[in-house]
mmCIF entry with sequence, helices, sheets and N, C-alpha, C, O atoms, coordinates in Angstrom:
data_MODEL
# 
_entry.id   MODEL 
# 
_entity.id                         1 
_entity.type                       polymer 
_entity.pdbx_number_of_molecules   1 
# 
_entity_poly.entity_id                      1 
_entity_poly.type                           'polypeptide(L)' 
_entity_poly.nstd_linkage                   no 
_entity_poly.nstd_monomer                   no 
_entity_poly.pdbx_seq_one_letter_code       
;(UNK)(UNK)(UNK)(UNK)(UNK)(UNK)(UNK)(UNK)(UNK)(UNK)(UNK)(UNK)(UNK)(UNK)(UNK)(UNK)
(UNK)(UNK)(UNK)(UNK)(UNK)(UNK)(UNK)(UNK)(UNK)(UNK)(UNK)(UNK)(UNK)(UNK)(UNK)(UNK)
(UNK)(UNK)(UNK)(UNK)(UNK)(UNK)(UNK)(UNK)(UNK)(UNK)(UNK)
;
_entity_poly.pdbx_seq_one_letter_code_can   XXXXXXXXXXXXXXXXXXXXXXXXXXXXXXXXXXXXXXXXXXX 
_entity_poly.pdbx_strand_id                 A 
# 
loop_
_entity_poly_seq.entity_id 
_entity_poly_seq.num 
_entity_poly_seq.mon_id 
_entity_poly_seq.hetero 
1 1  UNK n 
1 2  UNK n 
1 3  UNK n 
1 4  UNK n 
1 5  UNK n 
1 6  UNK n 
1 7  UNK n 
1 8  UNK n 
1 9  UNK n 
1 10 UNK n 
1 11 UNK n 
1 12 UNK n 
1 13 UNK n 
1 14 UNK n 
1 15 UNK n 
1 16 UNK n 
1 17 UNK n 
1 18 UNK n 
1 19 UNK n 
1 20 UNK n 
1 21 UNK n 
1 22 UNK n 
1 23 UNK n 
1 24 UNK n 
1 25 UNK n 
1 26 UNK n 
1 27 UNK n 
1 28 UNK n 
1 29 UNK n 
1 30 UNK n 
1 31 UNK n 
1 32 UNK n 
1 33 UNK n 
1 34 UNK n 
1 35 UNK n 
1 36 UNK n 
1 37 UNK n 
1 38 UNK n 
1 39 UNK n 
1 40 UNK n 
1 41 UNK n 
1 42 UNK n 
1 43 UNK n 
# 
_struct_asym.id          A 
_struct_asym.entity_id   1 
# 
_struct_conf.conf_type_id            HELX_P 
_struct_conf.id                      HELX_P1 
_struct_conf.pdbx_PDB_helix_id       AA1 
_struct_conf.beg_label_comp_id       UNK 
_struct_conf.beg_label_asym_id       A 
_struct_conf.beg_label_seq_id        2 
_struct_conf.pdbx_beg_PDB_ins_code   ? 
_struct_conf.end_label_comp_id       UNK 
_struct_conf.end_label_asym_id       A 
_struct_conf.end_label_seq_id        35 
_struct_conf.pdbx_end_PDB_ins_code   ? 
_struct_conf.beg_auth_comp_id        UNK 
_struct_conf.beg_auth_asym_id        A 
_struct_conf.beg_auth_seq_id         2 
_struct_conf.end_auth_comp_id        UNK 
_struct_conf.end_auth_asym_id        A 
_struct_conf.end_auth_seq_id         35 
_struct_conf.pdbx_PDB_helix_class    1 
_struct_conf.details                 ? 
_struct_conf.pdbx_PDB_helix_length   34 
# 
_struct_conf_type.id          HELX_P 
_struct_conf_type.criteria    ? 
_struct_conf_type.reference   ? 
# 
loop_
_atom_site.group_PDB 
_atom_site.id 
_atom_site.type_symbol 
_atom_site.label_atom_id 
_atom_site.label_alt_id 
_atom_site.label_comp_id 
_atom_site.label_asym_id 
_atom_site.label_entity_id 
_atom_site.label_seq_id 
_atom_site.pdbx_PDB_ins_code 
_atom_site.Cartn_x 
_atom_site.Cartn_y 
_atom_site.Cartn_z 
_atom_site.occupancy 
_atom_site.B_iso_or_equiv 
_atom_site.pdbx_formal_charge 
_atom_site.auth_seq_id 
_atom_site.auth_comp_id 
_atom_site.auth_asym_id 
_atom_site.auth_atom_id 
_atom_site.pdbx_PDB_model_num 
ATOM 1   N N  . UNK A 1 1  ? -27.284 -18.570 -0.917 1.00 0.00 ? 1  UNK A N  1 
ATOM 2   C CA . UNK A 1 1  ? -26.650 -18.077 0.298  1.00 0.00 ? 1  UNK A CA 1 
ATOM 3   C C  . UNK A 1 1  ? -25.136 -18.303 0.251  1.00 0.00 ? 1  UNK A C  1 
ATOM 4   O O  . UNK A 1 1  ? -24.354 -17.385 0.498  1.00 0.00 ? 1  UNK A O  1 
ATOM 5   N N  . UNK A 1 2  ? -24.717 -19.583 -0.081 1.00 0.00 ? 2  UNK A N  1 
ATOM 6   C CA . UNK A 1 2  ? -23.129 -19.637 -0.692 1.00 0.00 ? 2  UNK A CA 1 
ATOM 7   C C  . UNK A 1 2  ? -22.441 -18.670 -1.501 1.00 0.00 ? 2  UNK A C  1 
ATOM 8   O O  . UNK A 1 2  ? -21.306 -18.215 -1.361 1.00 0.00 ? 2  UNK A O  1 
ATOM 9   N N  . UNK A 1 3  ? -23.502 -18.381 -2.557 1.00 0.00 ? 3  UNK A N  1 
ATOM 10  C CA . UNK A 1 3  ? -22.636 -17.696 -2.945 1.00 0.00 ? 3  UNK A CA 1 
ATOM 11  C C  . UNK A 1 3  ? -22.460 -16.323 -2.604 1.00 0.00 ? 3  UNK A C  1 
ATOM 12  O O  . UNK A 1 3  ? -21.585 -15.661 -3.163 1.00 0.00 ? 3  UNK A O  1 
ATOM 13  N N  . UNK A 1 4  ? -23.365 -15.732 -1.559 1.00 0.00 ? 4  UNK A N  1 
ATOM 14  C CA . UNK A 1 4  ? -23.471 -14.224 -1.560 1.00 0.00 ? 4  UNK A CA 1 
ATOM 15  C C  . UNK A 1 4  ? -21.515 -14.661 -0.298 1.00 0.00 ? 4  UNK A C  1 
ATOM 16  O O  . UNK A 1 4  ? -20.440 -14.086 -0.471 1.00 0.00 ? 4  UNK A O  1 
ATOM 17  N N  . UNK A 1 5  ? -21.778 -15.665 0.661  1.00 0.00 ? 5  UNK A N  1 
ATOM 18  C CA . UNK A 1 5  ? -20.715 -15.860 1.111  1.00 0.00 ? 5  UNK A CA 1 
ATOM 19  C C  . UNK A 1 5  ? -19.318 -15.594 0.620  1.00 0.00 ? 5  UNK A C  1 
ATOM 20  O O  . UNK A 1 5  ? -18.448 -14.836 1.048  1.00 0.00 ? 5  UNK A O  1 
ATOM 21  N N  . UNK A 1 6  ? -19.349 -16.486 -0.468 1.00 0.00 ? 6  UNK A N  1 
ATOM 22  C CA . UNK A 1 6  ? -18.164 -16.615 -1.438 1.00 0.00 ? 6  UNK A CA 1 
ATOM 23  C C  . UNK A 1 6  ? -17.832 -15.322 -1.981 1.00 0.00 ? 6  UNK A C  1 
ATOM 24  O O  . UNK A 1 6  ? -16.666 -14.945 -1.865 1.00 0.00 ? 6  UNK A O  1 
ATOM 25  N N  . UNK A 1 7  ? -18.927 -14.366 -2.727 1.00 0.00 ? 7  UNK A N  1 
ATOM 26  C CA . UNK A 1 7  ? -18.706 -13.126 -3.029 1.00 0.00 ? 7  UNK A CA 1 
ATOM 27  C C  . UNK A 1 7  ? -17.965 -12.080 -1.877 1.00 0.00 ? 7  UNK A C  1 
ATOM 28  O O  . UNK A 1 7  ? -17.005 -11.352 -2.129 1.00 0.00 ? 7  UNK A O  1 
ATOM 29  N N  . UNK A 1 8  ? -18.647 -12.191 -0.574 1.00 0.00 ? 8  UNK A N  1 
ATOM 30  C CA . UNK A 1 8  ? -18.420 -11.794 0.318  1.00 0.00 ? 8  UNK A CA 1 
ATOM 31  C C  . UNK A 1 8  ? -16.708 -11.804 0.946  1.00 0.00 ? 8  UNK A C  1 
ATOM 32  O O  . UNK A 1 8  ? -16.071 -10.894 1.477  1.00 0.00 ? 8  UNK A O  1 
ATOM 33  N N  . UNK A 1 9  ? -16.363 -13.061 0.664  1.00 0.00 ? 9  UNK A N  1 
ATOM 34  C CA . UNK A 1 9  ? -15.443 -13.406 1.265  1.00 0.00 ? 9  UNK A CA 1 
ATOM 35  C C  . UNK A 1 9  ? -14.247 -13.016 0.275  1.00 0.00 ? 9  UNK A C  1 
ATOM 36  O O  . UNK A 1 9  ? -13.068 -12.965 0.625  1.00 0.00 ? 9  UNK A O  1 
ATOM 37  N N  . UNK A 1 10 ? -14.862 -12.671 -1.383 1.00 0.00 ? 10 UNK A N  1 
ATOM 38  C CA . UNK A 1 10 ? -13.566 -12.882 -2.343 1.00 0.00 ? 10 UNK A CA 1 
ATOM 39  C C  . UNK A 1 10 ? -13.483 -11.335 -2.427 1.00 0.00 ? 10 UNK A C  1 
ATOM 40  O O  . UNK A 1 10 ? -12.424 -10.941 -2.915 1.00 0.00 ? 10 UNK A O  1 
ATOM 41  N N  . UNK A 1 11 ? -14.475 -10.248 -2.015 1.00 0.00 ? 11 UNK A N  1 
ATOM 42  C CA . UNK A 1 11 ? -14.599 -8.834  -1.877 1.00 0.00 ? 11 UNK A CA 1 
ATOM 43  C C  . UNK A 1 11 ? -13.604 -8.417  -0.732 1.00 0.00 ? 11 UNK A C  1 
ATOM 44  O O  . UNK A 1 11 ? -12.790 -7.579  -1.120 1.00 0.00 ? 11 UNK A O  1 
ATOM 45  N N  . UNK A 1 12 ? -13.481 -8.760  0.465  1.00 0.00 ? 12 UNK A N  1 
ATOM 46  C CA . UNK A 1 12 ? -13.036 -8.766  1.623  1.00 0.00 ? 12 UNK A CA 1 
ATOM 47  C C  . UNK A 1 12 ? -11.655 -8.843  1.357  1.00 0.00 ? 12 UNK A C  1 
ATOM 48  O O  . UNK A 1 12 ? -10.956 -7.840  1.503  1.00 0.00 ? 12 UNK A O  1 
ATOM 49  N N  . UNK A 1 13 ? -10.946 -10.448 0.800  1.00 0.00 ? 13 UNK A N  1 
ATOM 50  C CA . UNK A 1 13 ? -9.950  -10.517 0.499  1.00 0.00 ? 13 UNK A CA 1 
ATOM 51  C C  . UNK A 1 13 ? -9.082  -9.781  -0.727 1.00 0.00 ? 13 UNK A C  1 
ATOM 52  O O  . UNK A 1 13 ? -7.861  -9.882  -0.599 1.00 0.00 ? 13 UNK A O  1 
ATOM 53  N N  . UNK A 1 14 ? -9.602  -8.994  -1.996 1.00 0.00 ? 14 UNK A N  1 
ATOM 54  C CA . UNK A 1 14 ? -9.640  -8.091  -2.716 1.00 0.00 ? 14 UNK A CA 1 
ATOM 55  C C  . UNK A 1 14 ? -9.307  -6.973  -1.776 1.00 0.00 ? 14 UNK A C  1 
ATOM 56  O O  . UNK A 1 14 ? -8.255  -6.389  -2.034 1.00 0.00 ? 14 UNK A O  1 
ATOM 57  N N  . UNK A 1 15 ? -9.963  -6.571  -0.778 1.00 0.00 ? 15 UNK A N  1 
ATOM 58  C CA . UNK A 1 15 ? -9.853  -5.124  -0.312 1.00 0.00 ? 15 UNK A CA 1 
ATOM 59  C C  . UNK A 1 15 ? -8.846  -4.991  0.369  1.00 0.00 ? 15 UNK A C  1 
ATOM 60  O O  . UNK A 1 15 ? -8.228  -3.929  0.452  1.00 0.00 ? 15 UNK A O  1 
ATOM 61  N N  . UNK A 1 16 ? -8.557  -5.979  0.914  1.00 0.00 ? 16 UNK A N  1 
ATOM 62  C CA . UNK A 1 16 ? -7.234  -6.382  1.847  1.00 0.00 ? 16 UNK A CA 1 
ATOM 63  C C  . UNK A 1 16 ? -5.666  -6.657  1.033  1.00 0.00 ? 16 UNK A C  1 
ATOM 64  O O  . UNK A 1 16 ? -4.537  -6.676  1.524  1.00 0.00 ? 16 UNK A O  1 
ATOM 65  N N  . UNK A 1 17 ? -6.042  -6.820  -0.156 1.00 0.00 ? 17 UNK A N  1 
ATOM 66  C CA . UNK A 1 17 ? -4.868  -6.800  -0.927 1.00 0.00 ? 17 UNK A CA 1 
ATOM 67  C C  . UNK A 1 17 ? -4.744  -5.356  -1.544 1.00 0.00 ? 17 UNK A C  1 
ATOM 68  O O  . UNK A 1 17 ? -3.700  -4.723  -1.700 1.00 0.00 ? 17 UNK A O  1 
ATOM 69  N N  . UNK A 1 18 ? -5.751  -5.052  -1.794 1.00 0.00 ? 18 UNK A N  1 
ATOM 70  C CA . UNK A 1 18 ? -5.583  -3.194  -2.337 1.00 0.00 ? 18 UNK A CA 1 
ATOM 71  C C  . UNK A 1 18 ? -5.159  -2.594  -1.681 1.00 0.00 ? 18 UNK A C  1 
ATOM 72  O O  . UNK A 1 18 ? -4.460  -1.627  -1.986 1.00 0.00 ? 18 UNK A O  1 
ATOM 73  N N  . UNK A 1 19 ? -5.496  -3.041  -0.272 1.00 0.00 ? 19 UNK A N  1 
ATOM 74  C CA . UNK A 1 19 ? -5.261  -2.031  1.147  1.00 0.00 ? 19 UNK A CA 1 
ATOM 75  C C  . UNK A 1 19 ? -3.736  -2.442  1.040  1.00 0.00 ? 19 UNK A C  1 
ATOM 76  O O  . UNK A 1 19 ? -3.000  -1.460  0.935  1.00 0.00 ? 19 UNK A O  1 
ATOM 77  N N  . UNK A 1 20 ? -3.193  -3.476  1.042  1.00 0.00 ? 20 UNK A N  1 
ATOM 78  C CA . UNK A 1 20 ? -1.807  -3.842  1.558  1.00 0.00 ? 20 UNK A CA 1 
ATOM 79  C C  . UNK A 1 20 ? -0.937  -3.386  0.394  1.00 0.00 ? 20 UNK A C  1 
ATOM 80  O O  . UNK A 1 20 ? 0.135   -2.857  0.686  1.00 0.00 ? 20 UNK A O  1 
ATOM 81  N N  . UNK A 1 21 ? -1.174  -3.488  -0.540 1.00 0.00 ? 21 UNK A N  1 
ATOM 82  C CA . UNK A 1 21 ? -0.838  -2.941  -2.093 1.00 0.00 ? 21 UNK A CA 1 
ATOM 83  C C  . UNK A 1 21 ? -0.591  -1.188  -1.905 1.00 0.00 ? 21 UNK A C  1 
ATOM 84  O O  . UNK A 1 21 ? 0.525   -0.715  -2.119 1.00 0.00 ? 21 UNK A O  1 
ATOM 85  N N  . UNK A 1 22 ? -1.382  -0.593  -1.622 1.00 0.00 ? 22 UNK A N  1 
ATOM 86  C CA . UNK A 1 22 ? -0.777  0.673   -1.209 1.00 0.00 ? 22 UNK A CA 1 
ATOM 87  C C  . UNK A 1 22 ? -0.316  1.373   -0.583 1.00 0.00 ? 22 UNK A C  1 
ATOM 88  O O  . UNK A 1 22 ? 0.073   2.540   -0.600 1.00 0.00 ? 22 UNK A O  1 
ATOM 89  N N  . UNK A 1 23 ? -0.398  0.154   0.345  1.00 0.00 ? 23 UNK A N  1 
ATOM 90  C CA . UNK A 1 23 ? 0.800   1.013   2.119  1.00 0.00 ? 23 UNK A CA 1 
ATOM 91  C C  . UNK A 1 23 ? 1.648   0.450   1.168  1.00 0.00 ? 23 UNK A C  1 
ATOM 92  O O  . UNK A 1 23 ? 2.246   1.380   0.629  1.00 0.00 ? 23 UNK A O  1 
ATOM 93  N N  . UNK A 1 24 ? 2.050   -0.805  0.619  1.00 0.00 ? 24 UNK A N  1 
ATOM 94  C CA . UNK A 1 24 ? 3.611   -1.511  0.695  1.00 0.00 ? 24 UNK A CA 1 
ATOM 95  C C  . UNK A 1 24 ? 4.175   0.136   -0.647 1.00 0.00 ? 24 UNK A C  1 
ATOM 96  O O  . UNK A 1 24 ? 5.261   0.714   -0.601 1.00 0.00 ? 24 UNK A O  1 
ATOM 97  N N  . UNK A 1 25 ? 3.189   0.404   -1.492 1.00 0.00 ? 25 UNK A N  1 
ATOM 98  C CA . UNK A 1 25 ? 3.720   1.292   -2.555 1.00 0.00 ? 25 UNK A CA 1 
ATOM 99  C C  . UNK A 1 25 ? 4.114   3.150   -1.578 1.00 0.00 ? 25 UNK A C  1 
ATOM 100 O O  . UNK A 1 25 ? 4.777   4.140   -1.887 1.00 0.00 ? 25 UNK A O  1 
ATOM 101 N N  . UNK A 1 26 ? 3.368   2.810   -0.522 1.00 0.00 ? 26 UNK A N  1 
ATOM 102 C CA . UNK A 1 26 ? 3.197   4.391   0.336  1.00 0.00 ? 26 UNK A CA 1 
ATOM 103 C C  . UNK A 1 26 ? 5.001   4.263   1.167  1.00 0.00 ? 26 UNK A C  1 
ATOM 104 O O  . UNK A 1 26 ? 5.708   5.261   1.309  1.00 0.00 ? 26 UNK A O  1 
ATOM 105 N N  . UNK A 1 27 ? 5.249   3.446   1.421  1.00 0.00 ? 27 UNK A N  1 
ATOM 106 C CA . UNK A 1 27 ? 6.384   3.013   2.246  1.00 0.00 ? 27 UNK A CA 1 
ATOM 107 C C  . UNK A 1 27 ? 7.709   3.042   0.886  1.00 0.00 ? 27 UNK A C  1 
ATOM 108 O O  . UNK A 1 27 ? 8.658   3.825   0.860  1.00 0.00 ? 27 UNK A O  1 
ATOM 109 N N  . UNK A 1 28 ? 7.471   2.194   0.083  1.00 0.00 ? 28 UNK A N  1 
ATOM 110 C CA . UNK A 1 28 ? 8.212   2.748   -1.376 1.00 0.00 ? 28 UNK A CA 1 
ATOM 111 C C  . UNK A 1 28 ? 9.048   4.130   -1.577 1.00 0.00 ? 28 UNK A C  1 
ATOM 112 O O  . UNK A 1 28 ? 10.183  4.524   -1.842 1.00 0.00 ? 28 UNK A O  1 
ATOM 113 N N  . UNK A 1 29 ? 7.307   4.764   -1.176 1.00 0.00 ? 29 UNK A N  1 
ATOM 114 C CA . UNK A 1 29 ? 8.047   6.053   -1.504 1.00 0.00 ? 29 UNK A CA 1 
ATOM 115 C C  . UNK A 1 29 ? 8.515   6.954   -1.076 1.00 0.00 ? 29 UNK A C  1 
ATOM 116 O O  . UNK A 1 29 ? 9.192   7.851   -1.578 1.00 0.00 ? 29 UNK A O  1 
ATOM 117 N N  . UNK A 1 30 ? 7.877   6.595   0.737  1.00 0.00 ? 30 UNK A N  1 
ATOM 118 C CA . UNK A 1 30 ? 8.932   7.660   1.569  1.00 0.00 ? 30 UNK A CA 1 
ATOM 119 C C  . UNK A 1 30 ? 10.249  6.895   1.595  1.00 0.00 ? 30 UNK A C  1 
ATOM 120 O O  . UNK A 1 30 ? 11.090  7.333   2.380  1.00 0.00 ? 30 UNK A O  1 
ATOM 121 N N  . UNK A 1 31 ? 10.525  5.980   0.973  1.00 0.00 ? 31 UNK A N  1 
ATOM 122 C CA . UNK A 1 31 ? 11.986  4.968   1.825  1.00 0.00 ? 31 UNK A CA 1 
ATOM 123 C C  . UNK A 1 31 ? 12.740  6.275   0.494  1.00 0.00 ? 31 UNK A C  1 
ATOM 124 O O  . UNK A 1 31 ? 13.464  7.196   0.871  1.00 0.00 ? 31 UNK A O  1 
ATOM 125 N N  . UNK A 1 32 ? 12.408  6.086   -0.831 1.00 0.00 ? 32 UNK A N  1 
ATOM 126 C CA . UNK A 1 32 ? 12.927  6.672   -2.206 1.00 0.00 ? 32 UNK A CA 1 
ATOM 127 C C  . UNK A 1 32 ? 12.974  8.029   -1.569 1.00 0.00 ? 32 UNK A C  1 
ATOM 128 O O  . UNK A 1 32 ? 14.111  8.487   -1.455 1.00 0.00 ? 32 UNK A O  1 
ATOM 129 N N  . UNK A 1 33 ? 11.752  8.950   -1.026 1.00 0.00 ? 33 UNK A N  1 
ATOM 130 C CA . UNK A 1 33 ? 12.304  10.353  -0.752 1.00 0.00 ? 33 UNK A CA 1 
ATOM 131 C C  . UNK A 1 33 ? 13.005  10.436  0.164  1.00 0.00 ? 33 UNK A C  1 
ATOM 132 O O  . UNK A 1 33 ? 13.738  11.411  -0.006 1.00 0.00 ? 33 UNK A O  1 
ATOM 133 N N  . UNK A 1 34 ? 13.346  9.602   1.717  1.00 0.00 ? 34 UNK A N  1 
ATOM 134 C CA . UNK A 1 34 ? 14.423  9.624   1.998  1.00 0.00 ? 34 UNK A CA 1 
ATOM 135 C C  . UNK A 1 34 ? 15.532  9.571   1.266  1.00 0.00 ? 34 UNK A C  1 
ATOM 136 O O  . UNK A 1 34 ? 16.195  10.577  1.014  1.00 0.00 ? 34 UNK A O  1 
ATOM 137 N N  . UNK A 1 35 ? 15.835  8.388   0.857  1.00 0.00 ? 35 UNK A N  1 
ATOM 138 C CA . UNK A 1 35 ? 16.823  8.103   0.057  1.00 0.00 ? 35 UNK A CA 1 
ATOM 139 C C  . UNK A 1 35 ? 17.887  9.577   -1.074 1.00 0.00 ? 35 UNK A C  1 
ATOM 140 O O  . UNK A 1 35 ? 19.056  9.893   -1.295 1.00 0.00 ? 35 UNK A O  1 
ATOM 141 N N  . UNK A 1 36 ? 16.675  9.957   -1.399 1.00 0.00 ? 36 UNK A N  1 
ATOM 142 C CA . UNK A 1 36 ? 16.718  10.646  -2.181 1.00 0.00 ? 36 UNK A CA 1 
ATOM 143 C C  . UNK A 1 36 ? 16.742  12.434  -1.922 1.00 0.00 ? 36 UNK A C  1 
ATOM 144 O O  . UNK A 1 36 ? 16.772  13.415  -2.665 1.00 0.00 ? 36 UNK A O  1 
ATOM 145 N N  . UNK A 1 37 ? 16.713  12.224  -0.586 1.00 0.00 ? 37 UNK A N  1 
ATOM 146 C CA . UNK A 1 37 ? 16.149  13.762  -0.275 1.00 0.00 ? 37 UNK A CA 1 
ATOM 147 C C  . UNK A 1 37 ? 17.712  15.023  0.013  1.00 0.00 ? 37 UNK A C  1 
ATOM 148 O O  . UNK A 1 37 ? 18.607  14.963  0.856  1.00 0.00 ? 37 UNK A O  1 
ATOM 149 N N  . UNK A 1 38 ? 17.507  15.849  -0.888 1.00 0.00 ? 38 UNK A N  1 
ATOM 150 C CA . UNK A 1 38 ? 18.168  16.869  -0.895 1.00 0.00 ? 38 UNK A CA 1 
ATOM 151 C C  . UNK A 1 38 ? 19.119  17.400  0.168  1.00 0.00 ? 38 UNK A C  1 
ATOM 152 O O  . UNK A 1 38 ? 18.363  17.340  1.138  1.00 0.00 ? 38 UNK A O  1 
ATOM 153 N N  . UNK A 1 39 ? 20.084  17.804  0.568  1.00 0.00 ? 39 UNK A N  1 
ATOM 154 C CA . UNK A 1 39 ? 20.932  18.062  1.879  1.00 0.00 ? 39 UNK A CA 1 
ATOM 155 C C  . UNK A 1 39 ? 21.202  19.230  1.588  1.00 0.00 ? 39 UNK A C  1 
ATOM 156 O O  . UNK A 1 39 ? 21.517  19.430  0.415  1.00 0.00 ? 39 UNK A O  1 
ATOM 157 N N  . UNK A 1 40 ? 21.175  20.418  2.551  1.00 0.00 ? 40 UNK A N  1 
ATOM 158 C CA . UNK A 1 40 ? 21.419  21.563  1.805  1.00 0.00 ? 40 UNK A CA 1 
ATOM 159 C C  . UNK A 1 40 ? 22.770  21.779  2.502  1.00 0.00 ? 40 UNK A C  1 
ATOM 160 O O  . UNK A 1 40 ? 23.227  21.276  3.528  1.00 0.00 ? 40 UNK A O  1 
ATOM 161 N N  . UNK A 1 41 ? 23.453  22.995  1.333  1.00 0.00 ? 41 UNK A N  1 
ATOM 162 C CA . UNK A 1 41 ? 24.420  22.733  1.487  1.00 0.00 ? 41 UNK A CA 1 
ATOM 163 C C  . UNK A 1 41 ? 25.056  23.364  2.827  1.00 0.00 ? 41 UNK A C  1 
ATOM 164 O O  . UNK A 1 41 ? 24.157  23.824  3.532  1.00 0.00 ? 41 UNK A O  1 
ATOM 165 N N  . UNK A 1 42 ? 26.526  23.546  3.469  1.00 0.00 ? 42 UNK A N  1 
ATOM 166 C CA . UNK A 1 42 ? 26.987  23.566  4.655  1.00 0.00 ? 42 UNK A CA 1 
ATOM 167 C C  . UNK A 1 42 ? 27.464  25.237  4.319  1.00 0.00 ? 42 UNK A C  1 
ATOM 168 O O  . UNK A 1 42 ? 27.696  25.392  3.120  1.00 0.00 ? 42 UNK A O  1 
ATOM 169 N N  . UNK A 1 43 ? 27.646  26.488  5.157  1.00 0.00 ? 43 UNK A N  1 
ATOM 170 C CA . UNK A 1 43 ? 28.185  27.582  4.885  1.00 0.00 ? 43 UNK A CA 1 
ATOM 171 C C  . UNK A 1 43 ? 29.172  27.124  5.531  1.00 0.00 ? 43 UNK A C  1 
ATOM 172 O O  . UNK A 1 43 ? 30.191  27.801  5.663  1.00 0.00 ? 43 UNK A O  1 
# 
């Protein structure tokens, strides 16, 4: 029973770092396409 816990608990915390791992990379990259984003030009 511990260990289905332990599994439980080290799955959970895994998913929560994947999860946070790809907003922090999703935020990355709108900050870069701001950054980066084209201005067209003025007539």
């Amino acid at each position: 029973m511990v260990k289905k816990l332990v599994l439980l608990l080290a799955t959970a915390a895994g998913a929560a770092f994947v999860q946070k791992k790809m907003k922090d990379q999703q935020a990355e990259q709108d900050l870069w396409a701001a950054a980066t984003d084209r201005v067209p030009p003025r007539d």
